[in-house]
N, C-alpha and C positions, 0 to 999 in steps of 0.2 A: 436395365432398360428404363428409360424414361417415363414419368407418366403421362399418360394421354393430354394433352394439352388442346382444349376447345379456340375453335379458326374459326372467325365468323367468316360465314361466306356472303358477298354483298348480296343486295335485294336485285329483280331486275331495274327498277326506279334508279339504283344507285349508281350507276353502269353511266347514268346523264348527267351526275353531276363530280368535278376533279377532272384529274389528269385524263386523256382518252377520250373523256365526253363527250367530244365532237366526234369522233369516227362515230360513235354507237347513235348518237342523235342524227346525222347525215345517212346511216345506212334505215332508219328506220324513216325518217321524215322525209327523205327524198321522192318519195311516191306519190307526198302529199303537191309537188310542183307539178309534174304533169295534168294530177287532176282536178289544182287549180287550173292549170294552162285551157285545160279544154271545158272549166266553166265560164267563160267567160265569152267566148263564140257562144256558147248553149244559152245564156241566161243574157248578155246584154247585147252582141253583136247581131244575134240572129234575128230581132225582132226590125231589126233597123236593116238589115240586108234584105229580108224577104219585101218591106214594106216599100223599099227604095231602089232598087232592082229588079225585083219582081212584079213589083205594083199591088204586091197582096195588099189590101184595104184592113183599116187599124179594128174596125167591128173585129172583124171575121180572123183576122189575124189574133186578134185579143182570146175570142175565144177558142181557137184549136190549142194556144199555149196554154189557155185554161184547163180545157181540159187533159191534156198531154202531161202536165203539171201534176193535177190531183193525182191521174192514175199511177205518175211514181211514185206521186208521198203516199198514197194507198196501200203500195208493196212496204215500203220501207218498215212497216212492222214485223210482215212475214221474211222479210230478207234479215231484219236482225234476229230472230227466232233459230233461222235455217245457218246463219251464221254461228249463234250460240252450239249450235250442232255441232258443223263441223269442228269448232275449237274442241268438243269433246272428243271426239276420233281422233285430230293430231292434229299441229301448226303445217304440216305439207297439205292437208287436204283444204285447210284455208288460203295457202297459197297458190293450189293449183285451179280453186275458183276463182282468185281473182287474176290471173293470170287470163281464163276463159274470157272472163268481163272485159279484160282489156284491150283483144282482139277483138271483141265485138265494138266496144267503143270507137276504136281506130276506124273501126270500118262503116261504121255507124254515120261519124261525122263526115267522113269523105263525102257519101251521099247524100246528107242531111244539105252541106253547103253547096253540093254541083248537083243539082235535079237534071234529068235530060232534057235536051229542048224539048221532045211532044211533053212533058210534064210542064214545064214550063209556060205552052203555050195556052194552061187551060186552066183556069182559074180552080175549081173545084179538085182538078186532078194536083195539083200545085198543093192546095191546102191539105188532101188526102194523103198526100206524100211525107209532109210536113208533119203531119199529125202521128202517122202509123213510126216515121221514121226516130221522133222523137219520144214516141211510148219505149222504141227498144233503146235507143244510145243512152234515156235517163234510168231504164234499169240495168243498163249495164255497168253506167257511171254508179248506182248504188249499191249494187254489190261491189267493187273493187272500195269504195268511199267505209261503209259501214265495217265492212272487211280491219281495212284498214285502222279506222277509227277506235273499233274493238281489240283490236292488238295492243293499241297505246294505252287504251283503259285499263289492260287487261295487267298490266305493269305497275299502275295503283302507285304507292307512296304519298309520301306526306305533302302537303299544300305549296313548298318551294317547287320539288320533283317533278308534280306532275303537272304545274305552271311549265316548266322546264320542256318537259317532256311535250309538251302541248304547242308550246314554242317554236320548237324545233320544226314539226310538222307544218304548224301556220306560218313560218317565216318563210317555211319555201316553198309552201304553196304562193305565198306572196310574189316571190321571183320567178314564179311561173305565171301569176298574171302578169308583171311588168312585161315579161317574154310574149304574151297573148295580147297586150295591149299594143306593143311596139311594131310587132313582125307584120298581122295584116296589113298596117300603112304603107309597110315599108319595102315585104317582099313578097304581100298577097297573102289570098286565102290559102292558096297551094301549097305554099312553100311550109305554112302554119301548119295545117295538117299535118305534111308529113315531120317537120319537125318534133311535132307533137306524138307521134307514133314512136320516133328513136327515142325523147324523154320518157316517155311508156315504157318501154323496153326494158332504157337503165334504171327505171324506179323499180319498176317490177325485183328484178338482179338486186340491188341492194334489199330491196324488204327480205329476201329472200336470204340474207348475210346477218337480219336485223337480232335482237337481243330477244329471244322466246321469252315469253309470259310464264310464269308457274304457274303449275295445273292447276287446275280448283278445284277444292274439296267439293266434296255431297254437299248435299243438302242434310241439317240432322232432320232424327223424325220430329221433333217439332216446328222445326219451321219447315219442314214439307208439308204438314197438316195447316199452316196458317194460309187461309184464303187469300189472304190480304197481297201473298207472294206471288199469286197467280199472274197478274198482269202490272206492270208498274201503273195502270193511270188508277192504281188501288192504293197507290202511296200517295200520302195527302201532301209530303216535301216535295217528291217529284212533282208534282201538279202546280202546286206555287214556282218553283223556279218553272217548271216549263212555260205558266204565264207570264214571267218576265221576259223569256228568250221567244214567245212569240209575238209580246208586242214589237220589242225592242229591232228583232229581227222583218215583218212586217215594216219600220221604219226605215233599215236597212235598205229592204228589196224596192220600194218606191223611187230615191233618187238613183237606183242603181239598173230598172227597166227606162228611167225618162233619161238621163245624164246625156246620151246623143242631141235626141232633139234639143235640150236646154241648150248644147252649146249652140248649136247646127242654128236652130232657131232667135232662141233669145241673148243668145251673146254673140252670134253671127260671125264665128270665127273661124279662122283659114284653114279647111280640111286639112291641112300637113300640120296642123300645130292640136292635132286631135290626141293622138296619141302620148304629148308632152302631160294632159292633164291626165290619164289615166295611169301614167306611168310614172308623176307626182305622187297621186292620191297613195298609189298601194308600194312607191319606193319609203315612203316617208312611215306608212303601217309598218313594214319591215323593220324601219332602224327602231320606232317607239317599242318595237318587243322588250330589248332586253331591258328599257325604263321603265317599264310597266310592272317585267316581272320583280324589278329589284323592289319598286315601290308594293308589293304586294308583302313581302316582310313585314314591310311599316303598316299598312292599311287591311292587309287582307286579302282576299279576293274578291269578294261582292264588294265593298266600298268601296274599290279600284276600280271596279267597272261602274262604278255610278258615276265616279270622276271624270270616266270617258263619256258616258252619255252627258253629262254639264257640258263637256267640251263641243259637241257634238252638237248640241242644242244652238250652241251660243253662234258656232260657224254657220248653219243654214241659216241663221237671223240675219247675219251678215248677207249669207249669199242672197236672198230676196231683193237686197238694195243693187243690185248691179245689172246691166242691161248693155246692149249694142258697142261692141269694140272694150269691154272689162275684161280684156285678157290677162292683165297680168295678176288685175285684184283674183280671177278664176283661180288662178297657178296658188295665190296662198289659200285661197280657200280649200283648193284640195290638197295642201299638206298639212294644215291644220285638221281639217276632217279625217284623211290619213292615220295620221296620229292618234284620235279617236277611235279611228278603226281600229289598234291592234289592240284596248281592249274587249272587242266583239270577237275577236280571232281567238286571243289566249285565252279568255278567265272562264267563259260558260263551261265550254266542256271540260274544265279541271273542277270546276262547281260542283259540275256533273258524278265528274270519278269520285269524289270525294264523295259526294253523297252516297252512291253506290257502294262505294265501303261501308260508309260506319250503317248502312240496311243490309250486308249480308250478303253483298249481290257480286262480289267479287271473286272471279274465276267461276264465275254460274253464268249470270243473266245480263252480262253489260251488252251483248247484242240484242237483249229484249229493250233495254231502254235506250239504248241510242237508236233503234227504228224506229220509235215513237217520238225521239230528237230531233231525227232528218226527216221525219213526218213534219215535221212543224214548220220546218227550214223553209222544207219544198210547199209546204202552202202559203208561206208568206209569200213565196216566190210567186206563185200560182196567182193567187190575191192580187197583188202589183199588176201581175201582166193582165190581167186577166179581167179587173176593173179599172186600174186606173187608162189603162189604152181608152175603151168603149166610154170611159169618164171625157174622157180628154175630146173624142169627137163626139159626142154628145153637145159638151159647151163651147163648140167652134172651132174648137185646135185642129188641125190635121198638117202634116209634114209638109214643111216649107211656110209657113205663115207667117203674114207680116204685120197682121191686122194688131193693132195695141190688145184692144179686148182678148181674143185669143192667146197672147204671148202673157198676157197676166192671167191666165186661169193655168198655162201650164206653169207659172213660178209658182202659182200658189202648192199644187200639185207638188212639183219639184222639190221645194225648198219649205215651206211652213206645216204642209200637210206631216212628213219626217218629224218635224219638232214638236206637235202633237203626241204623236206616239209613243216618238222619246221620253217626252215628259213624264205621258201615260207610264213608260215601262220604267223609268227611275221610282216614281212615287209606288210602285209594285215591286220592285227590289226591295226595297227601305220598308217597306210594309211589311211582307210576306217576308222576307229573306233575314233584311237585316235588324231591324228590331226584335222580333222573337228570338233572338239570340240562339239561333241555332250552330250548334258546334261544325265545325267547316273542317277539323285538323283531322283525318284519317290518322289511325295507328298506323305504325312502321314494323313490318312484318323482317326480325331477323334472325331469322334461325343459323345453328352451330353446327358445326359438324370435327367430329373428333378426326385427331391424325395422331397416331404415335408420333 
């Protein structure tokens, strides 16, 4: 008889990258499209439908999404907490939460976009609506999100991998907004919906195919005894990167609540040609993935995303100089910004995982920090809608303006206000992140297993 001869068996991380890596990236990241598809009615369409349709006023609109807003990023800690749970029980019981989530979502937006007429005819009952209906569809979207999220993290590997892995998820969440940008123009809110309910369905189906996580050990007793593991805003690395991804993020969410009115108003372009820019913006995020992740070999992660925030900075300078009929300057400004966007999409959360490794926190607690991550998300969000709206008609702006004064305080808004923040959040990467020379490469977990 032979002797025992050691097989390594790949990692889950490894599964993403060689031969096959597309089925196992497509069966996992496929979940990530629908739940793009249906941010984007939630976070940029709906302010512009209730406000233009319904005639909700931009005050009072501003702040139901404000509030509406906080009270999801408020759960997002205890959802990743209760998510950490279930991954201890078993990967079915995390699948069959978000499977629940999902069903509520579908059914969440149906009624979120078609209120009945007496709702409709009454202002306060309109906002009540509005507000109650969107406390449920955004914790529904974040349990299925977080869910989600934590499965990828939960796969870990080294800084190519889980760029990789992280990819996969953001590229098709991508082509679920292109899908979200184009179909409202084209074949209605209706059609969007239920569209968005079958991409639900099949995302759900594949996650459920997707590549399980190894378990995660205990905790030992010393680091059960250390306090400091109690909650992550007790990790002083978490806290620095998280001030980077909520400036940076914050800048995000500003041109991405105004981008309607800028065009509608200050570029004053032909409602059929709406969808061409939104479906630039995030076609062109899509292709920079795989150049982003190649260029992270050469650069890293963190100084790849500061390369996109330069990029990023440079194009809203641009965008400020354009006005009345710049359609087609618009068109490269949003694939140059695009292009920037994908690294906001790939590098944070691989940032993230990585961190989460080399602190200990893998196969334990990546749902405790990433609800403290979509904490952040959701209040940049919240923030945007929620001041820059009540900003905007404060200084004159209100939808349909023609007035010069009014259409230069929403560019300022739009386009230089983002480049601030940007700034802000490059000079806090470089600070916090990448000068202290903090180690980014997670170890590669590969264990052997004997076969005669």
């Amino acid at each position: 008889m032979s002797p025992a001869r050691p097989t390594r068996i790949p990692t889950p991380a490894e599964h993403f990258v060689g031969a096959g890596a597309w089925r196992h990236g497509l069966r996992y990241g496929l979940l990530g499209l629908p739940l793009a598809f249906v941010a984007l009615p939630l976070y940029v369409i709906l302010p512009n439908h209730y406000a233009r349709s319904f005639g909700a006023p931009l005050a009072a609109l501003g702040l139901v999404l404000l509030l509406a807003r906080l009270f999801d990023a408020l759960l997002d800690p205890l959802i990743g907490r209760w998510c950490d749970r279930l991954f201890a029980r078993s990967s079915r019981a995390v699948l069959a939460a978000g499977a629940g989530a999902a069903v509520a979502l579908a059914l969440g937006l149906w009624a979120l976009l078609f209120p009945p007429e007496a709702v409709r005819a009454d202002l306060g009952a309109l906002l009540a609506w509005a507000g109650g209906l969107m406390a449920l569809t955004y914790t529904a979207y974040s349990v299925a999100s977080v869910a989600h999220q934590t499965w990828g993290a939960r796969l870990a590997g080294n800084e190519a991998q889980r760029s990789r892995i992280t990819a996969w998820r953001e590229g098709l969440a991508l082509l679920g907004v292109l899908l979200a940008a184009v179909l409202p123009g084209t074949l209605g809110l209706g059609a969007t919906v239920t569209a968005f309910a079958v991409l639900l369905a099949l995302g759900w189906w594949a996650w459920s195919a997707a590549v399980v996580p190894l378990p995660g050990s205990p905790a030992t007793p010393a680091q059960a005894g250390m306090p400091a593991r109690r909650s992550p805003l007790r990790q002083p690395r978490f806290l620095k990167l998280l001030v980077v991804f909520v400036l940076n993020g914050t800048a995000s969410a500003v041109p991405a609540t105004l981008v309607l009115f800028f065009v509608q108003d200050r570029l004053q372009a032909p409602t059929a040609i709406e969808p061409a820019f939104l479906a630039t913006y995030f076609l062109f995020a899509a292709l920079s993935l795989p150049l982003w992740v190649r260029l992270v070999g050469r650069l890293g992660l963190a100084r790849t995303w500061l390369a996109g925030m330069a990029l990023a900075v440079g194009v809203f300078v641009w965008a400020a100089t354009l006005g009345e009929g710049d359609v087609w300057p618009f068109l490269v400004v949003c694939a140059l910004s695009g292009l920037a966007l994908g690294t906001d999409l790939a590098l944070p959360g691989a940032l993230l995982t990585g961190l989460m490794d080399e602190l200990g926190e893998r196969g334990r607690r990546e749902g405790a920090y990433l609800g403290w991550w979509n904490f952040a998300a959701k209040l940049n969000l919240a923030l945007a809608a929620g001041l820059s709206l009540p900003l905007l008609a404060l200084f004159g702006y209100s939808p349909g303006a023609r007035d010069p004064a009014a259409l230069q305080v929403l560019t300022l808004a739009y386009c230089l206000l983002p480049c601030v923040l940007k700034l802000l959040a490059g000079a806090a990467l470089h600070t916090l992140v990448i000068r202290p020379g903090h180690r980014t490469e997670a170890p590669t977990h590969t264990p052997l297993k004997a076969h005669p």
